[in-house]
C-alpha positions, 0 to 999 in steps of 0.5 A: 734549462733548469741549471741545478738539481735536486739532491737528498741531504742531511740537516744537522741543526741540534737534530738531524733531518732528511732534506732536500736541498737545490745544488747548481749544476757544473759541467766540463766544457771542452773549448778547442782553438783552431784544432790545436789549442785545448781548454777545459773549464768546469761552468754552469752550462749555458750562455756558452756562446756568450762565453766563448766570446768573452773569453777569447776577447778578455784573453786577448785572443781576438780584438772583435767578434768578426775575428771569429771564422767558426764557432759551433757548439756541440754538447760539451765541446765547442770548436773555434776558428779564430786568427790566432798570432803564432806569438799568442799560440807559443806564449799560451800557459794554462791558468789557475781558473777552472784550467783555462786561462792566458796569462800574459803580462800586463805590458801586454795590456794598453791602459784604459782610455774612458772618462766614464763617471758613474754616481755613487747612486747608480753603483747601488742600484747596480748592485741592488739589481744585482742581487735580485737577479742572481736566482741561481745563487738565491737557489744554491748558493753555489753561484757568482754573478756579474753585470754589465751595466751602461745606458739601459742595458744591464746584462747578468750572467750566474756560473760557478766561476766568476771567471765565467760569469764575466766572461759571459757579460762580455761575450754578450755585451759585444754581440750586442755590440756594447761601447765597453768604454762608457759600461762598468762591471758589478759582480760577486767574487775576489778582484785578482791580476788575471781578472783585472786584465780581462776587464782591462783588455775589453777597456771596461774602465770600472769593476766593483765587487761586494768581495776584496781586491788582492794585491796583485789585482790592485797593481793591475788596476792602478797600471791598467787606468782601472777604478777598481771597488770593493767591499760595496756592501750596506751602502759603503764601499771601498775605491781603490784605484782611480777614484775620478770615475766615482761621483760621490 
């Protein structure tokens, strides 16, 4: 599936010319919970099995993949069985990201338990594999992209939602039934609370971006046992929280 479209556009560089230019593809994705839970969410469409996944465990939704009953995906829509606590169903409120998010408060969310290290060495090629895998934004720039990375797996994902992206690593990472606790996280994009306590709740111990954290990320991440980087741009980078994990 090609994920974006040729378009006709204007160029203006002192002169104006006719151009055509590579704009990523988005769709509304329809998720509906054991029929009474809707969610709408604009993504790049596809990987959204691995999606679904990751969404319902990063929102605390399911603990595992067996947790699970249904998943089909038809079109646009994807309905899911799942066993949902009454107390998640009540609580549930719509998010800022792409409206489809779960915000619990972070007391919600035990602490990561992982004494996973990783060099300073290894997060650089992490994000060097990154950049030459994110096509889509190479094609684009209309896309974010994000890793998981441990042992010799190193699973990419591309959306136009960070939020999806890593959604999508996670989703693919338990079908492959990844230990998240020995994996960490390289993607494109902001580190806000509502992304740290996706990352958290999978017990992914180590997220980096090339982008900044925010205050409310950086709480999370110190609350949770995060090691949180950022700005990894030019070999340097910035380690916020929990710099155990960083073997310099």
């Amino acid at each position: 599936m090609r994920l974006y479209k040729d378009v006709i556009a204007f160029k203006v560089d002192g002169k104006i010319a006719k151009v055509k230019e590579r704009v990523v593809k988005d769709s509304e994705i329809h998720l509906i919970i054991n029929e009474m839970l809707s969610r709408r969410f604009y993504v790049t469409p596809n990987n959204l099995k691995e999606f679904t996944i990751g969404y319902l465990l990063g929102e605390g939704l399911i603990d595992t993949v067996s947790d699970i009953k249904l998943l089909d995906i038809n079109g646009e829509t994807i309905n899911v069985e799942i066993n949902l606590k009454d107390s998640m169903a009540k609580e549930s409120v719509i998010g800022s990201d792409s409206l489809g998010g779960w915000r619990y408060k972070i007391e919600s969310v035990e602490a990561v338990d992982s004494t996973f290290s990783i060099t300073k060495d290894e997060l650089f090629e992490a994000f060097d594999r990154l950049v030459k895998g994110a096509r889509l934004w190479k094609m684009t720039g209309g896309a974010h992209v994000a890793a998981l990375v441990g042992g010799d797996r190193f699973i990419l994902a591309e959306d136009v939602s960070r939020h999806v992206a890593v959604d999508k690593i996670i989703g693919a990472g338990a079908l492959d039934m990844v230990d998240f606790a020995e994996t960490f996280i390289v993607y494109s994009g902001r580190m806000p609370a509502d992304m740290l306590i996706k990352v958290a709740r999978v017990g992914i111990p180590i997220i980096a971006s090339n982008a900044a954290p925010t205050y409310s990320g950086y709480k999370v991440a110190v609350d949770a046992g995060l090691t949180m980087i950022g700005f990894v741009r030019d070999r340097r980078f910035n380690i916020y929280t929990h710099p155990e994990r960083i073997k310099i």
